[in-house]
N, C-alpha and C positions, 0 to 999 in steps of 0.2 A: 759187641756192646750189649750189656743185661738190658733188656726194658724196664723203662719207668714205669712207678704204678702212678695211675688215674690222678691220685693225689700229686704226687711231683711234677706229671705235665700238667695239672691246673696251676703250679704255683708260679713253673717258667711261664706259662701262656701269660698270665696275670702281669708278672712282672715284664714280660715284651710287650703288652695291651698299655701299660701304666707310659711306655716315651713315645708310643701314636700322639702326634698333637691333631693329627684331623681324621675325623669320620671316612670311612671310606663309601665313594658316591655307590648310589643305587643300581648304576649300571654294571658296576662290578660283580652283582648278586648273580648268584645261581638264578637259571629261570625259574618262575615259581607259578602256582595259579593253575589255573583249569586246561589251558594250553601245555601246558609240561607235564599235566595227570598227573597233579595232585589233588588229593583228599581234601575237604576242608572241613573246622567249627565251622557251623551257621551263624548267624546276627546272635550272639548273645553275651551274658552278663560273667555267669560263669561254668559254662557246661564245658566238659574236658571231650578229649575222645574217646572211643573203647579203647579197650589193649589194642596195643600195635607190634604182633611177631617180627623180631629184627630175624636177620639172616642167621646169623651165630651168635651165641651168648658174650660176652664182653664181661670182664670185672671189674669189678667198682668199689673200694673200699672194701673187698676183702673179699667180697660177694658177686658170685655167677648171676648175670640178669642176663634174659631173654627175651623181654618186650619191656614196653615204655608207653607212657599215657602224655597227650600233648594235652596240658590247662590252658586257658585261654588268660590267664593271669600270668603269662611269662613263664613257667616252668613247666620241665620235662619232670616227671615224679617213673619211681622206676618196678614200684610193690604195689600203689593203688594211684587212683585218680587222686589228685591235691584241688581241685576245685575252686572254693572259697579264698577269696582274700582278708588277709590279717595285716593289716599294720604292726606285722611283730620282726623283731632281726630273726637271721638265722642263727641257728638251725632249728627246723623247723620242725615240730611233732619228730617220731622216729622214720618220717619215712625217708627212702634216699631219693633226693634232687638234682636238679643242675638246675641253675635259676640265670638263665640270659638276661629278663630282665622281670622283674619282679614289679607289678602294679597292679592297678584295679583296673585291669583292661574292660571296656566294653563295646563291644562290636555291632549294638542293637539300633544305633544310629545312621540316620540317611547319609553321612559324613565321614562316616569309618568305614575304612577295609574289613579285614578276616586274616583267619588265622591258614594257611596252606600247608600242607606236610607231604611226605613220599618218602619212602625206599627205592632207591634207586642199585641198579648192578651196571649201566649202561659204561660202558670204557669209556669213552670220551670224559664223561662227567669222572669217571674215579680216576683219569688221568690227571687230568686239572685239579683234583681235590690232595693227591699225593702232592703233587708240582705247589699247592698251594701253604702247605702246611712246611711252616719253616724249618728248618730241617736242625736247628739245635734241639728243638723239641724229643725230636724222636730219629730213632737209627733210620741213618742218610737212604736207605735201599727199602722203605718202605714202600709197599705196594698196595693199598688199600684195594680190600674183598670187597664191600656195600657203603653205601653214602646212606646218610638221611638226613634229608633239611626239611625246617620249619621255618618259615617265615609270617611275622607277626605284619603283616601288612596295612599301612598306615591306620594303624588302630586307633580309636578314641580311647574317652575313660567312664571312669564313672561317675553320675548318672546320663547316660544317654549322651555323652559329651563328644565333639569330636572337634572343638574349635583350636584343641592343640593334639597333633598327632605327631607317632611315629614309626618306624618301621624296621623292625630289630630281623635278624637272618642267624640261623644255630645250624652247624653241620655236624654232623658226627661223623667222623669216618674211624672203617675197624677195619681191623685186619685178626684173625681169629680172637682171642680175648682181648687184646687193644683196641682201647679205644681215645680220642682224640675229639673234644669238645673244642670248636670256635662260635665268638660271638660275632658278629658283623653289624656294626650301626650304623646306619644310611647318614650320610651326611644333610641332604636336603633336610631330614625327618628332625633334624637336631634344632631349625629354628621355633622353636616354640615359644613365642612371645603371644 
């Protein structure tokens, strides 16, 4: 079986993501948090992370990337920090993204979570993350090399807001230049009234 580039498993994932009619609950998530060592943003509006060295490069639109910046505004940016929130669609400036979930995240309130990240190599976890990734996506015998989750954990918004949260989950798993984005939206995190 050739692999698919980046672009064709975003289009089947999307359209598998489009007949989910419910969130999947919270307890389904990867561990995440101080407990599992992970990384975190701190309380803030919009400060991204440093670069973060993945294990092996991956390609993306035609382009070798080897590290990734976590925003605190829902996106992974893959050349520089993306930082600032714009009310604009995509695509956004030149740089290259993957946008989980795109808002004015602000995390500086007594009411909000944070933002948690890691690379991980541990087999158990890359076991469950092959086993997790559906297997029309991508050739049935894949063996995922590194994971990395980001989980935006019950975030507020912006200004200092937290009265409606929620709590998004992005895995990447690769296997030498493959790479393989999921979103995961907590179910609880979805009532926001």
């Amino acid at each position: 079986m050739t692999p698919l580039r980046f672009e064709e498993l975003l289009l089947r994932f999307a359209m598998l993501t489009t007949t989910i009619a419910n969130a999947i609950p919270i307890t389904s998530f990867y561990n995440y948090g101080r407990l599992a060592g992970d990384s975190q943003l701190g309380p803030t509006d919009d400060d991204p992370s440093p670069p973060i060295q993945l294990p092996t490069a991956f390609l993306y639109y035609n382009t070798l990337y080897s590290s990734l910046f976590v925003n605190n505004n829902g996106i992974l940016s893959f050349t520089s920090s993306f930082p600032d929130f714009t009310a604009q669609p995509f695509p956004l400036q030149s740089t290259a993204l993957v946008a989980p979930y795109w808002a004015d995240v602000d995390t500086r309130s007594a009411g909000s979570g944070l933002v948690w990240y890691r690379i991980t190599l541990d087999a158990t976890l890359l076991a469950r993350a092959g086993h997790d990734i559906p297997k029309i996506l991508i050739d049935a015998d894949f063996i995922p090399q590194w994971l990395f989750i980001v989980t935006w954990d019950h975030v507020g918004y912006y200004y200092l807001n937290s009265d409606k949260i929620l709590t998004i989950a992005t895995k990447f798993v690769s296997k030498t230049v493959q790479l393989l984005m999921e979103a995961i939206i907590a179910a609880a995190a979805l009532a926001m009234s």
